[in-house]
C-alpha positions in Angstrom: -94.1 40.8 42.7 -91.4 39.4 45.1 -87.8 40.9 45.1 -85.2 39.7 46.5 -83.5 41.8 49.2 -79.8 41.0 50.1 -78.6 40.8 53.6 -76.1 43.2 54.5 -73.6 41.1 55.7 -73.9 39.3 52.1 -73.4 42.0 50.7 -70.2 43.1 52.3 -69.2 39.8 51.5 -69.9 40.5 48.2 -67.6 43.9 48.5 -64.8 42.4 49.9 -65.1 45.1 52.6 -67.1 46.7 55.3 -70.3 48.3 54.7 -72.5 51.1 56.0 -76.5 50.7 56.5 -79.5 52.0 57.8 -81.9 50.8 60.0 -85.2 52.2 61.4 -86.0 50.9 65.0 -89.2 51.6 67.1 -92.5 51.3 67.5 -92.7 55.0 65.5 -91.6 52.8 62.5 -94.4 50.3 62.7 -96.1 50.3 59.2 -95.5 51.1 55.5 -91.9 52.0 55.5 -91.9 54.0 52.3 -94.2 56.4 54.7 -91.6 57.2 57.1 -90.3 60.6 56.9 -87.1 59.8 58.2 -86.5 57.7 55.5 -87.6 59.4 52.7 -85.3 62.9 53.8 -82.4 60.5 53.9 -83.2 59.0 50.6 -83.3 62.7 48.8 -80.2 63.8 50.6 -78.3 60.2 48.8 -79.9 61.1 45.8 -78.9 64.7 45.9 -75.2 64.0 46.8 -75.5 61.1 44.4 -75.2 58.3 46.7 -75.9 54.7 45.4 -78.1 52.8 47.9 -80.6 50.0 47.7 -82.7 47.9 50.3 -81.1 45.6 52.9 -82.3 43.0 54.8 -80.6 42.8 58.3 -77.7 40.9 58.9 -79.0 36.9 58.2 -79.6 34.9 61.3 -80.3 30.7 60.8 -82.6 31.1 63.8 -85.7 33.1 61.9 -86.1 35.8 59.9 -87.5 39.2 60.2 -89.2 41.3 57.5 -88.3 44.3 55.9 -88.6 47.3 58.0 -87.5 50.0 55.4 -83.1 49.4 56.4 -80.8 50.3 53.4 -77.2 49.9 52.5 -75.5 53.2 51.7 -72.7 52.4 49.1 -69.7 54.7 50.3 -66.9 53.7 52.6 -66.2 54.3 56.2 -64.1 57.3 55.4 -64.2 60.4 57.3 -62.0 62.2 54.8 -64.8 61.2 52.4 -66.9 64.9 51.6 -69.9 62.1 50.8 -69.7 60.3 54.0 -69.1 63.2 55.7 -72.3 64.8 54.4 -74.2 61.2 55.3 -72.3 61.2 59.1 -73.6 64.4 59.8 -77.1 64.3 58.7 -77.6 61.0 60.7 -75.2 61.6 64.1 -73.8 64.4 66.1 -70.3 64.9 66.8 -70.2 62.3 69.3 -72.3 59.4 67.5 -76.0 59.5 68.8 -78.6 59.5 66.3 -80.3 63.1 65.3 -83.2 61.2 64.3 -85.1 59.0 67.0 -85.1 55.5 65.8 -82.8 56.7 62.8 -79.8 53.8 63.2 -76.6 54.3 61.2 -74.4 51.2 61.1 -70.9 50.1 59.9 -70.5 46.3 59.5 -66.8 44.8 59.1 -66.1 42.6 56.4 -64.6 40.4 59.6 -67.8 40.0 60.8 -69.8 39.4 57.9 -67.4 36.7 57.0 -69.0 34.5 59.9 -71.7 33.8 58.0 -69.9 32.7 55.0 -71.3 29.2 55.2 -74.4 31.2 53.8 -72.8 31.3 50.8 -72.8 27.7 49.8 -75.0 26.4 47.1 -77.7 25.1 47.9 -77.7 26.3 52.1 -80.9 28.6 52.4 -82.7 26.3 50.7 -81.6 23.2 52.8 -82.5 25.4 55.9 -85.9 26.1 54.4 -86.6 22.4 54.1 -85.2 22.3 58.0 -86.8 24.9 59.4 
C-alpha cells in the first residue's frame, strides 16, 4: 500500500516553526532502511524518552524527486534547555556538532527557509507539476 510521506519543509510549514530531522547519507545506507542499525537505536531511544517522530521526505525540490532513504522528523524543538533534545543532541553529535554515527545526519530546518517553498502549498501545484514534468 502507498503512504504518503510529508516533506520536512511542509511540515514545518505546517508547525509554524522550525523543525529537527534525520537523515541517513552514504553508500553504508544503500538498501532496506528499516535494516539500518543506526536507525533503528535512534528509533528506541525516541521511543524510550517518548519522542513523537514519523517519516520525512527531504526537503521538496520542483527539479525531481528522490526516494525514501529511511530520514525522520523528530517532533521537539531546537531547545538546548530541553532534557529531551538534550538527550537526542547527545546521542547523535559531540560537543562540537559532528555526527557520532557515520552517515548519521541531524538537521534543524528554519521555518524561514521552509517558507520558500510555500508556493507548494497551493491547490492543485504537485499535481500540475506532475502533468509538467
Amino acid at each position: 500500500m502507498a503512504v504518503v510521506i510529508r516533506h520536512i519543509d511542509k511540515i514545518a510549514r505546517d508547525k509554524q516553526d522550525g523543525v529537527l530531522y534525520v537523515v541517513f547519507e552514504g553508500e553504508k545506507f544503500r538498501g532496506k532502511f528499516e535494516k539500518f542499525e543506526e536507525r533503528i537505536g535512534l528509533i528506541k531511544l525516541l521511543e524510550k524518552h517518548k519522542i513523537i517522530y514519523e517519516k520525512c521526505a527531504e526537503f521538496a525540490n520542483e527539479n525531481g524527486w528522490r526516494s525514501y532513504k529511511g530520514q525522520l522528523y523528530i517532533d521537539l524543538a531546537f531547545d538546548k534547555t530541553n532534557e529531551k533534545y538534550m538527550v537526542l543532541e547527545n546521542y547523535l553529535e559531540y560537543e562540537d556538532g559532528t555526527p557520532k554515527m557515520e552517515g548519521v545526519m541531524f538537521y534543524y530546518l528554519p521555518l524561514e527557509i521552509a517558507m520558500q517553498n510555500a508556493h507548494h502549498d497551493e491547490l492543485g501545484f504537485w499535481e500540475k507539476w506532475a502533468e509538467e514534468f
